[in-house]
N, C-alpha and C positions, 0 to 999 in steps of 0.2 A: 572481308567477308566474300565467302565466292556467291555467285549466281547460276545459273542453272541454264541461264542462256551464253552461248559459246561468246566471248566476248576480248576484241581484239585493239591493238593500239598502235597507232603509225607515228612513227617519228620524223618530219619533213616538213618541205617549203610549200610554198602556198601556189596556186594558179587563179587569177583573178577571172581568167576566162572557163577554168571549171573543168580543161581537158587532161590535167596532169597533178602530179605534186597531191597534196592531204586532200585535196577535192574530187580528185579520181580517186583515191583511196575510198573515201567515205561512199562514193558512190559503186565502187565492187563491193564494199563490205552488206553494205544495204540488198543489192540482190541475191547476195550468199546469204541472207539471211543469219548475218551475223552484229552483237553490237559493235559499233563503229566507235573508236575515241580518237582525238589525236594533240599533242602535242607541235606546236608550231617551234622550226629552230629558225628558217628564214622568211620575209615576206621579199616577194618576188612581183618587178611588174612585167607581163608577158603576157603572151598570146599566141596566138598562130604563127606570126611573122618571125619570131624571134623574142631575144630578152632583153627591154629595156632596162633596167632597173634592179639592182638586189640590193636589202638593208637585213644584217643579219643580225640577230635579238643575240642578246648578249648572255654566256654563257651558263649562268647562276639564275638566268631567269627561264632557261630553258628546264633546266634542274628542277626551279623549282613548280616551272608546269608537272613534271613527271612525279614528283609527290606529290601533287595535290590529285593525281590518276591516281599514285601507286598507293595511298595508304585508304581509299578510299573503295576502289572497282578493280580487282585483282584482274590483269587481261590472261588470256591462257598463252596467247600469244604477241608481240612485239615485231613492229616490221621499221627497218629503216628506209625515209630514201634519200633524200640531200640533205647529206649532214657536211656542211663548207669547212668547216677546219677542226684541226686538231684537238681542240681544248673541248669542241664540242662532243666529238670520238671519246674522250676519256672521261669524260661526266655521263656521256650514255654506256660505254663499257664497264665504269663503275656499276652503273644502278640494274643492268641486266646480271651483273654478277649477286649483288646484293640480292637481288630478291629473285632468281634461279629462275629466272622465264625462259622458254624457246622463243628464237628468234629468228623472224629471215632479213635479209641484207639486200637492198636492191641497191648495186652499187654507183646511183646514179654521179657521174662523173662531167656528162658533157650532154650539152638540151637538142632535141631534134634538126634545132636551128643549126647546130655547133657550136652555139654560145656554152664556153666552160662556167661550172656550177662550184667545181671544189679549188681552194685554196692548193697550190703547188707540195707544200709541205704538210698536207693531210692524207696523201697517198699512202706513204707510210706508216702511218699510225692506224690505216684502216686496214692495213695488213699484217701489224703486229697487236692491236688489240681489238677489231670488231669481229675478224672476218674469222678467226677460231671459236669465239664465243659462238658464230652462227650453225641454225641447225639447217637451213637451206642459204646458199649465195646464188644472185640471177643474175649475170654480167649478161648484157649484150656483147656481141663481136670485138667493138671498140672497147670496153671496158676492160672485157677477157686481158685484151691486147696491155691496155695500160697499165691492171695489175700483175702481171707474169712479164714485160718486156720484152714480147716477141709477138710475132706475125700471124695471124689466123686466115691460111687460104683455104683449108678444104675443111671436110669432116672430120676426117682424122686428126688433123692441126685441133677442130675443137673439141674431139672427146681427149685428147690429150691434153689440154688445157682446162678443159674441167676434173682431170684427175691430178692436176698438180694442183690446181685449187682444191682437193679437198687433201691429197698427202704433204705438199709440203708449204701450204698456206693456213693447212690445218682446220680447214670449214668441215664439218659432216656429211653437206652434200652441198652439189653444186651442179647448178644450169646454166649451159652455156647456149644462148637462144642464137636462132640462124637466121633472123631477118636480115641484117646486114649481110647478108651474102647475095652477091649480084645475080647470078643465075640458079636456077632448078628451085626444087620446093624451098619450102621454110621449113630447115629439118633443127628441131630445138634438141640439146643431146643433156641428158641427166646424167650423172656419177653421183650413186647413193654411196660409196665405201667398199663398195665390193663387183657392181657390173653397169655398163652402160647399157640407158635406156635413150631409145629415139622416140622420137613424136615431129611424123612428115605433115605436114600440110602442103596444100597447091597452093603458092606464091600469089597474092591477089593484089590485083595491077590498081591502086590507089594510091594518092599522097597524104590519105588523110588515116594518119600514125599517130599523131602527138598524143601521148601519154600511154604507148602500150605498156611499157616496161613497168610505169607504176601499175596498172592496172593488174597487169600479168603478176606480179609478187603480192598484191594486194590479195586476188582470189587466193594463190596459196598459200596466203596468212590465213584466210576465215576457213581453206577447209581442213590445215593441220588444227585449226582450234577447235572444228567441230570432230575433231579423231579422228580425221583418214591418214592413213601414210602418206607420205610424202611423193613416191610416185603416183598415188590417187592424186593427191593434189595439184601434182603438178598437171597431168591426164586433164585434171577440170579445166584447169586457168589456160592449157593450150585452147581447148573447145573453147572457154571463155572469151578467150583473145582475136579468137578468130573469127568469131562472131561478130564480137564487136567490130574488128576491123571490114569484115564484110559486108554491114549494114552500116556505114560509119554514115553522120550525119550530115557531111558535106558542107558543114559551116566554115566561116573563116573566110579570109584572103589568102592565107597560109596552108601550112601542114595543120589539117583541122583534125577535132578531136575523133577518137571513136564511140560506139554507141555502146552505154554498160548494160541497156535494154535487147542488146541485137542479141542475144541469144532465146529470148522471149519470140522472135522474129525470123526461126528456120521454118522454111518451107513459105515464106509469104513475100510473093514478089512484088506487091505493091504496099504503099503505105499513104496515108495522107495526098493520095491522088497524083503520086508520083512513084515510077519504080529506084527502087533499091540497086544501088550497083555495090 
């Protein structure tokens, strides 16, 4: 049965401290104002610091999380982010085909800390059967890097890596985001299928990043589900992200989260009897 309210579904691991993984999901979907579901494929122990710990749910029960969503609350939209191996790729690329949802792919590969998140021999299969089925892919720099096998130093290295991801990777569109670049703004670059689009921001001097990437593909799940184009969406989830990273909460010992509120929070230089950096 569909609903009338725009309603979206994340497939990924978990963050026990809340700044990444299905718990940054839930918490973008929540202020887009959209409904939030999600299906869990790993539990993760983490934090700021780094990743202790991954136990990965085993494959048939991740499945059968996704029918007990799919046959129940149709989502408009599907987003992936750490999906650890192969077998789990091919149980979620079945069921997106099966029931013809759009989907975005956040290709999370490797955690803020550098602790890797995917299996070696899942790289593959997320290039022959996730990353066609998607209607947006959001690499970071390093991911770009690992699915295409070459080197991102400028701009042009990444709108040219966001067009081979969408011609000969076969994605519909594809962002290639520019935080990972050491100097000048943070220029995120789009390839819809036919022109590149930029979106600069000014580079803002924090360490406290963890979980942009889920969050950034998360908003442009809820606002392809609410009907905007894709470059609208992505337009949003840049203002989103930056928001959040510029009012980030400053928790942690680590790379601490951002704040999914901070865009609630342009134009106000204080908060809770401290200024905002």
């Amino acid at each position: 049965m569909k609903h009338s309210i725009p309603s979206v579904l994340t497939i990924a691991g978990t963050d026990p401290t809340g700044g990444a993984g299905i718990q940054a999901d839930l918490k973008a979907f929540q202020e887009r104002e959209v409904y939030g579901m999600s299906v869990v494929t790993s539990v993760i122990a983490q934090n700021t610091l780094g990743v202790q710990g991954v136990e990965h749910l085993p494959t048939q029960f991740i499945e059968q999380q996704m029918e007990s969503v799919l046959t129940d609350i149709s989502p408009d939209v599907i987003k992936t982010g750490m999906v650890a191996s192969a077998g789990m790729m091919e149980v979620i690329a079945e069921t997106i085909k099966r029931y013809s949802i759009r989907y975005v792919i956040d290709p999370v590969m490797i955690a803020k800390s550098g602790d890797h998140l995917m299996n070696a021999d899942a790289k593959q299969t997320m290039i022959d059967q996730l990353i066609p089925l998607a209607t947006v892919v959001t690499p970071n720099i390093p991911e770009a890097e690992v699915l295409l096998s070459e080197s991102i130093h400028s701009l042009a290295d990444a709108e040219d890596a966001a067009r081979r991801i969408v011609h000969e990777l076969g994605a519909n569109a594809a962002v290639v985001k520019g935080g990972h670049h050491v100097e000048g703004d943070a220029i995120d670059v789009l390839y819809d299928g036919s022109a590149i689009h930029r979106f600069p921001t000014a580079r803002i001097a924090t360490k406290h990043t963890h979980g942009t990437g889920c969050t950034y593909s998360a908003v442009i799940t809820a606002e392809l589900a609410k009907g905007y184009s894709i470059y609208d969406s992505v337009h949003t989830a840049k203002k989103f992200i930056t928001d959040a990273i510029r009012y980030s909460l400053q928790i942690g010992k680590g790379n601490g989260p951002t704040n999914h509120w901070g865009h609630r929070l342009q134009g106000i230089p204080e908060v809770n009897g401290r200024v905002l950096k």
